[in-house]
C-alpha positions, 0 to 999 in steps of 0.5 A: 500500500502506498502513503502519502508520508507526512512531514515530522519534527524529528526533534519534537519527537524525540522531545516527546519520546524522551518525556514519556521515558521520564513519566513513565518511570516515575508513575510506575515507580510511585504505583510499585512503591504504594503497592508494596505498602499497600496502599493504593498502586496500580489497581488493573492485574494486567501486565502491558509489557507481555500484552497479556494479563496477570497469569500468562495467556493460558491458551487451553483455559480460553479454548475449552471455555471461551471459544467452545462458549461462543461457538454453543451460544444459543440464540432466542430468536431461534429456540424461541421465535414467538418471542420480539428477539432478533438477535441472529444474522441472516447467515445463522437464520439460513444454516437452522441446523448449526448451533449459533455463533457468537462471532459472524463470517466476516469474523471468523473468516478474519480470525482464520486469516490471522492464523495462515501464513498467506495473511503474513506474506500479505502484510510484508507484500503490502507494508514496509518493515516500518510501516508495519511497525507504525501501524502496530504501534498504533493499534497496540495502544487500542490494544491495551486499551481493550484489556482495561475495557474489558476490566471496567466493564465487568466493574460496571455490571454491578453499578447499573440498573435494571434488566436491560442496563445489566443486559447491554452492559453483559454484552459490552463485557462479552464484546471487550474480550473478543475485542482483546482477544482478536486484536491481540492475535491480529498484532502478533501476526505483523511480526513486530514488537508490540510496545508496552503501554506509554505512560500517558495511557498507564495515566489513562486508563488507570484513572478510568479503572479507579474511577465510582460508580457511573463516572465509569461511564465517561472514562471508559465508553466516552474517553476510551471508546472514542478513542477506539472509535476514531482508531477503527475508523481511521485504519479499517480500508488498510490492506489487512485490517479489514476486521477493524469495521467490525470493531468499530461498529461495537466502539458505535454501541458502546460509545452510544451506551452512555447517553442511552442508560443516563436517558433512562436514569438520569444524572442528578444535578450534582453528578452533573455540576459537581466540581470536583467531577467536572475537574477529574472528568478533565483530567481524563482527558487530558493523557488523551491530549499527550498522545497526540505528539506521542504517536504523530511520527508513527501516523506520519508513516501511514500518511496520518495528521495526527492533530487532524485524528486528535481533534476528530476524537476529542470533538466526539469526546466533548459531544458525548459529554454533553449529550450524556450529562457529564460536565466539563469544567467548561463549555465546549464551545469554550474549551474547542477553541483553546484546544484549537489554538494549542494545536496550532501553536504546537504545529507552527513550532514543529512544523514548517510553512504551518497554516492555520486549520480547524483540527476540532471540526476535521474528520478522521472517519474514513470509510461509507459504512463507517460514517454512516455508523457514526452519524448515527451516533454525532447526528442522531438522538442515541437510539441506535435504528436496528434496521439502519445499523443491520444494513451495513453488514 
C-alpha cells in the first residue's frame, strides 16, 4: 500500500519520546512503591509489557471455555421465535441446523486469516518493515486499551440498573474480550514488537479503572471508546485490517451506551455540576491530549495528521459529554477553541510553512459504512435504528 508520508519534527519527537521515558518511570515507580505498602498502586492485574494479563495467556483455559462458549451460544430468536428477539444474522437464520455463533463470517473468516501464513506474506507484500511497525504501534495502544475495557466493564455490571442496563452492559463485557482477544492475535501476526503501554495511557486508563460508580461511564465508553472509535475508523480500508469495521461498529454501541442508560436514569444535578467531577472528568482527558505528539511520527508513516485524528476524537469526546450529562469544567464551545489554538501553536513550532486549520471540526472517519455508523451516533438522538445499523453488514 502506498502513503502519502507526512512531514515530522524529528526533534519534537524525540522531545516527546524522551518525556514519556521520564513519566513513565516515575508513575510506575510511585504505583510499585504504594503497592508494596499497600496502599493504593496500580489497581488493573494486567501486565502491558507481555500484552497479556496477570497469569500468562493460558491458551487451553480460553479454548475449552471461551471459544467452545461462543461457538454453543444459543440464540432466542431461534429456540424461541414467538418471542420480539432478533438477535441472529441472516447467515445463522439460513444454516437452522448449526448451533449459533457468537462471532459472524466476516469474523471468523478474519480470525482464520490471522492464523495462515498467506495473511503474513500479505502484510510484508503490502507494508514496509516500518510501516508495519507504525501501524502496530498504533493499534497496540487500542490494544491495551481493550484489556482495561474489558476490566471496567465487568466493574460496571454491578453499578447499573435494571434488566436491560445489566443486559447491554453483559454484552459490552462479552464484546471487550473478543475485542482483546482478536486484536491481540491480529498484532502478533505483523511480526513486530508490540510496545508496552506509554505512560500517558498507564495515566489513562488507570484513572478510568479507579474511577465510582457511573463516572465509569465517561472514562471508559466516552474517553476510551472514542478513542477506539476514531482508531477503527481511521485504519479499517488498510490492506489487512479489514476486521477493524467490525470493531468499530461495537466502539458505535458502546460509545452510544452512555447517553442511552443516563436517558433512562438520569444524572442528578450534582453528578452533573459537581466540581470536583467536572475537574477529574478533565483530567481524563487530558493523557488523551499527550498522545497526540506521542504517536504523530508513527501516523506520519501511514500518511496520518495526527492533530487532524486528535481533534476528530476529542470533538466526539466533548459531544458525548454533553449529550450524556457529564460536565466539563467548561463549555465546549469554550474549551474547542483553546484546544484549537494549542494545536496550532504546537504545529507552527514543529512544523514548517504551518497554516492555520480547524483540527476540532476535521474528520478522521474514513470509510461509507463507517460514517454512516457514526452519524448515527454525532447526528442522531442515541437510539441506535436496528434496521439502519443491520444494513451495513
Amino acid at each position: 500500500m502506498e502513503f502519502n508520508k507526512l512531514e515530522v519534527s524529528v526533534r519534537a519527537a524525540q522531545v516527546s519520546q524522551q518525556i514519556e521515558e521520564v513519566l513513565n518511570t516515575l508513575v510506575r515507580g510511585y504505583d510499585g512503591i504504594m503497592a508494596k505498602l499497600r496502599l493504593g498502586g496500580r489497581k488493573a492485574n494486567y501486565d502491558d509489557e507481555a500484552y497479556e494479563f496477570i497469569g500468562g495467556p493460558k491458551d487451553n483455559l480460553r479454548a475449552k471455555h471461551y471459544d467452545k462458549s461462543l461457538r454453543l451460544l444459543w440464540k432466542a430468536q431461534e429456540h424461541t421465535p414467538w418471542l420480539p428477539f432478533r438477535d441472529c444474522t441472516n447467515v445463522e437464520r439460513d444454516m437452522l441446523d448449526m448451533a449459533a455463533r457468537s462471532l459472524t463470517d466476516e469474523e471468523k473468516a478474519a480470525r482464520e486469516r490471522i492464523s495462515m501464513p498467506a495473511y503474513r506474506a500479505m502484510l510484508d507484500a503490502e507494508y514496509t518493515q516500518r510501516e508495519k511497525q507504525a501501524i502496530v504501534n498504533i493499534l497496540s495502544a487500542i490494544g491495551h486499551g481493550e484489556a482495561y475495557a474489558w476490566l471496567v466493564s465487568a466493574d460496571l455490571l454491578n453499578k447499573v440498573n435494571s434488566t436491560g442496563g445489566r443486559s447491554a452492559l453483559t454484552m459490552q463485557v462479552l464484546e471487550e474480550a473478543k475485542h482483546f482477544i482478536v486484536l491481540r492475535e491480529l498484532l502478533q501476526a505483523f511480526n513486530v514488537p508490540i510496545r508496552r503501554q506509554s505512560a500517558w495511557e498507564y495515566m489513562l486508563l488507570e484513572s478510568v479503572h479507579k474511577s465510582k460508580g457511573i463516572e465509569k461511564f465517561f472514562g471508559m465508553n466516552v474517553v476510551v471508546e472514542s478513542i477506539a472509535l476514531g482508531f477503527f475508523g481511521q485504519m479499517s480500508e488498510f490492506p489487512g485490517l479489514e476486521v477493524l469495521r467490525l470493531f468499530h461498529l461495537d466502539e458505535a454501541r458502546h460509545t452510544a451506551l452512555p447517553c442511552n442508560y443516563l436517558k433512562e436514569f438520569p444524572l442528578s444535578r450534582w453528578q452533573k455540576l459537581n466540581p470536583a467531577a467536572r475537574l477529574r472528568r478533565l483530567r481524563l482527558i487530558l493523557p488523551a491530549l499527550a498522545l497526540i505528539p506521542l504517536l504523530e511520527e508513527d501516523m506520519a508513516e501511514l500518511g496520518i495528521d495526527a492533530f487532524v485524528f486528535g481533534g476528530s476524537v476529542i470533538r466526539k469526546i466533548g459531544t458525548l459529554a454533553e449529550r450524556a450529562g457529564f460536565d466539563l469544567p467548561t463549555s465546549t464551545e469554550t474549551l474547542f477553541p483553546q484546544l484549537n489554538d494549542l494545536f496550532n501553536r504546537y504545529c507552527k513550532a514543529t512544523r514548517s510553512n504551518h497554516q492555520w486549520r480547524d483540527f476540532l471540526g476535521a474528520e478522521a472517519t474514513t470509510g461509507e459504512r463507517e460514517l454512516a455508523v457514526e452519524r448515527e451516533i454525532f447526528d442522531h438522538s442515541f437510539a441506535m435504528d436496528e434496521p439502519r445499523i443491520s444494513a451495513l453488514h
